[in-house]
C-alpha positions as CSV (number, residue, x, y, z in Angstrom):
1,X,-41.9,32.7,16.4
2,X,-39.0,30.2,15.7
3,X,-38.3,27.6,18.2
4,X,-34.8,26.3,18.9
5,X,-36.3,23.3,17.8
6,X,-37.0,24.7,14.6
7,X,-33.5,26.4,13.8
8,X,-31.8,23.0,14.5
9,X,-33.8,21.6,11.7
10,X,-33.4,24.1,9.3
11,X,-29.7,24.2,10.2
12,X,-30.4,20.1,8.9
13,X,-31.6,20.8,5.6
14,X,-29.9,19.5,2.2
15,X,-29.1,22.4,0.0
16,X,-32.3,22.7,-2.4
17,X,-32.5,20.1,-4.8
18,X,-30.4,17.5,-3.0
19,X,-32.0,14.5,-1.5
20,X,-32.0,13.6,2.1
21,X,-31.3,10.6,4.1
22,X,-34.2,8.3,3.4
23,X,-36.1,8.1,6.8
24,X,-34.3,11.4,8.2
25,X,-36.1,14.3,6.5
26,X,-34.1,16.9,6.3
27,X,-31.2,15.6,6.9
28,X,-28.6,15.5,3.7
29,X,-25.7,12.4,3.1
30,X,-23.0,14.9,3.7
31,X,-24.3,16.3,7.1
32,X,-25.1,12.7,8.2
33,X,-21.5,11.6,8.0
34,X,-20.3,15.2,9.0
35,X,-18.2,15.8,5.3
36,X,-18.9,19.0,3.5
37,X,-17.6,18.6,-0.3
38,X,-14.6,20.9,0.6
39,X,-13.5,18.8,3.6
40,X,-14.0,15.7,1.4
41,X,-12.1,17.3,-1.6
42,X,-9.5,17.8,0.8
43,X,-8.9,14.1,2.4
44,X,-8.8,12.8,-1.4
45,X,-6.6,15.6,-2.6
46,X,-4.2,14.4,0.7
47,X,-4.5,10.4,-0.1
48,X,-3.6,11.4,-3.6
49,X,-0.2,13.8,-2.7
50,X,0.7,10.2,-0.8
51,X,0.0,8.0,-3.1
52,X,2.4,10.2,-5.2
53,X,4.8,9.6,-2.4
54,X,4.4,6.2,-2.7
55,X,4.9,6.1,-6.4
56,X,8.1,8.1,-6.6
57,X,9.3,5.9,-3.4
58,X,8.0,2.6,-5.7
59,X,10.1,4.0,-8.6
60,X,13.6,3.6,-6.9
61,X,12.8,0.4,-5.0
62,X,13.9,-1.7,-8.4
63,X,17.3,-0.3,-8.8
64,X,18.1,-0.6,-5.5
65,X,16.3,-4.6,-5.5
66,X,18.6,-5.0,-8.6
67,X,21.5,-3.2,-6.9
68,X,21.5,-6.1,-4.1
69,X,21.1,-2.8,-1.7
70,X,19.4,-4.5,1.4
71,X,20.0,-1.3,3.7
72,X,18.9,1.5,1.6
73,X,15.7,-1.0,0.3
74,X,14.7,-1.5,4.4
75,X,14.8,1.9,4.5
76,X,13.1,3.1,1.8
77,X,10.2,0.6,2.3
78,X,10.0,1.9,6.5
79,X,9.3,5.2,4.6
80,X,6.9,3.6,2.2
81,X,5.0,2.0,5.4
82,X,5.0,5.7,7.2
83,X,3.0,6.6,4.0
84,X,0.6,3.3,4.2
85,X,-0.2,4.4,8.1
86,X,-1.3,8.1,6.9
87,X,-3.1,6.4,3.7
88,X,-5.5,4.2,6.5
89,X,-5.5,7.0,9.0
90,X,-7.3,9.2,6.2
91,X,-9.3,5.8,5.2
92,X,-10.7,5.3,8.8
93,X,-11.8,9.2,8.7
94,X,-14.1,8.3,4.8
95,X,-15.2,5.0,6.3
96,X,-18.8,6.6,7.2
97,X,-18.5,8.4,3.8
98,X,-18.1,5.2,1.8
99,X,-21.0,3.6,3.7
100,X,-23.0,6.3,2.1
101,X,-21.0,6.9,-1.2
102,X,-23.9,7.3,-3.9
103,X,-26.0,9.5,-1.6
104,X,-22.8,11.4,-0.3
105,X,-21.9,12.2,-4.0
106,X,-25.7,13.3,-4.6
107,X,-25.9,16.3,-2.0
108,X,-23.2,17.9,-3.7
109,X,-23.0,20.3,-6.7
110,X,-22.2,18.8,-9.9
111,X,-19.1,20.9,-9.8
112,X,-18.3,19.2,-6.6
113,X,-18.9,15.8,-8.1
114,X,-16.7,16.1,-10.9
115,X,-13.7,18.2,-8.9
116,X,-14.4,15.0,-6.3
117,X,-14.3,12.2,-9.2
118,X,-11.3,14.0,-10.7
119,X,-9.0,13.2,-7.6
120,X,-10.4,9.6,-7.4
121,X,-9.7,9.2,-11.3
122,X,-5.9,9.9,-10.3
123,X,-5.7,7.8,-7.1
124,X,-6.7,4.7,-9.4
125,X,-4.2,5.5,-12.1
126,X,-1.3,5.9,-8.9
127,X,-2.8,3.0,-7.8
128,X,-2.3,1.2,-10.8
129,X,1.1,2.4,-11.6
130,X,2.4,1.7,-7.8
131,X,0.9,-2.2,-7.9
132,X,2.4,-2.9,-11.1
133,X,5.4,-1.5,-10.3
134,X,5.8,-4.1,-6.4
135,X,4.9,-6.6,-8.9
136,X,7.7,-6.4,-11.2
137,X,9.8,-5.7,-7.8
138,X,8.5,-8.5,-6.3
139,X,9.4,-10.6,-9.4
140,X,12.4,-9.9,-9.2
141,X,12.8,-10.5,-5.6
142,X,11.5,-13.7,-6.1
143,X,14.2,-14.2,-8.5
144,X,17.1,-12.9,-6.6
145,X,15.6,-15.2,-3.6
146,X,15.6,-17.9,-5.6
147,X,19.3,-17.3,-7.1
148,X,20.4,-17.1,-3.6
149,X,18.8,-20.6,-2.9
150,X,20.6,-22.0,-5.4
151,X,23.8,-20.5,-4.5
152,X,23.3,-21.8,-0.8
153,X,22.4,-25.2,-1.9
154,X,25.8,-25.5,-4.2
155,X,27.7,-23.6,-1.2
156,X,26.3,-26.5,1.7
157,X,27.1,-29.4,-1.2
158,X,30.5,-28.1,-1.7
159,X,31.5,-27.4,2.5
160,X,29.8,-31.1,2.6
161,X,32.2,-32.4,-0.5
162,X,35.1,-30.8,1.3
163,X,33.7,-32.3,4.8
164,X,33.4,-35.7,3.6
165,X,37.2,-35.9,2.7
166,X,38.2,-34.5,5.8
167,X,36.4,-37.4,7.8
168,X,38.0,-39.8,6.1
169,X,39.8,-42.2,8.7
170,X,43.1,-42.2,8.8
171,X,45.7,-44.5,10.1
172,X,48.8,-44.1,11.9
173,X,50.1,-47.7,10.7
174,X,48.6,-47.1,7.1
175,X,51.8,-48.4,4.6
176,X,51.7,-48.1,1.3
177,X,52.5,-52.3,0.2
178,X,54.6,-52.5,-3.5
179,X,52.5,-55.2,-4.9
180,X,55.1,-55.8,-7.7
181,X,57.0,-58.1,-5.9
């Protein structure tokens, strides 16, 4: 006769061949953290459609940096952020996964394994292409920011030049004196 007891562990046990949670027998890395290899397939698949997103939104922020388009660039990187929020909302959901990465990885099929490392293979190239790309934008920020900076410190010499000839006393009883004679 089979207990309820009993089903609840069965319903526990790794797929044959998989290791368990050391200290829970029974009890696989995937079911600990609640993640079947689908569900897990499907939160990477989702960070990588954003961070393809983020890299077509990263490939027009340098025109419009090099444009001197503040507006459109505000907006653009208030999309970008919307993007980042869903990127840690899906981050804070593998957080119990990553704790348990090596055994996670382990109670799956191989198949599962490599579809899984497939997907994190292109979220590092994205990864890479997006940060290099804000660094070259940020460079040139930099250099616009500090173009401007020179062009306000000529602009506050040149009102000062112009301000220092207006406050020049003048007299009424000023006469110009022939010294000729």
């Amino acid at each position: 006769m089979t207990t309820s007891a009993d089903k609840k562990s069965s319903s526990r046990s790794p797929t044959p061949g998989t290791p368990g949670i050391p200290g829970i027998p029974g009890l696989s890395a995937s079911s600990a953290v609640g993640i079947s290899a689908e569900e897990l397939a499907e939160l990477l698949s989702r960070q990588q459609k954003l961070f393809e997103q983020l890299l077509d939104l990263a490939s027009h922020q340098g025109p419009l940096i090099e444009a001197g388009q503040s507006e459109p660039l505000l907006n653009l990187l208030a999309q970008r952020q919307t993007l980042i929020n869903q990127l840690h909302e899906i981050s804070a959901r593998l957080a119990p996964v990553r704790k348990q990465w090596a055994a996670v990885l382990q109670s799956f099929s191989q198949a599962a394994r490599e579809r899984i490392q497939g997907i994190l293979d292109q979220i590092g190239k994205l990864q890479t292409r997006i940060a290099s790309l804000d660094e070259r934008d940020c460079q040139a920020l930099r250099l616009t920011s500090q173009s401007l900076g020179s062009q306000m410190t000529r602009l506050q010499n040149s009102v000062g030049a112009m301000g220092a000839y207006r406050n020049q006393p003048t007299s009424p009883h000023t006469r110009l004196v022939d010294q000729k004679s």
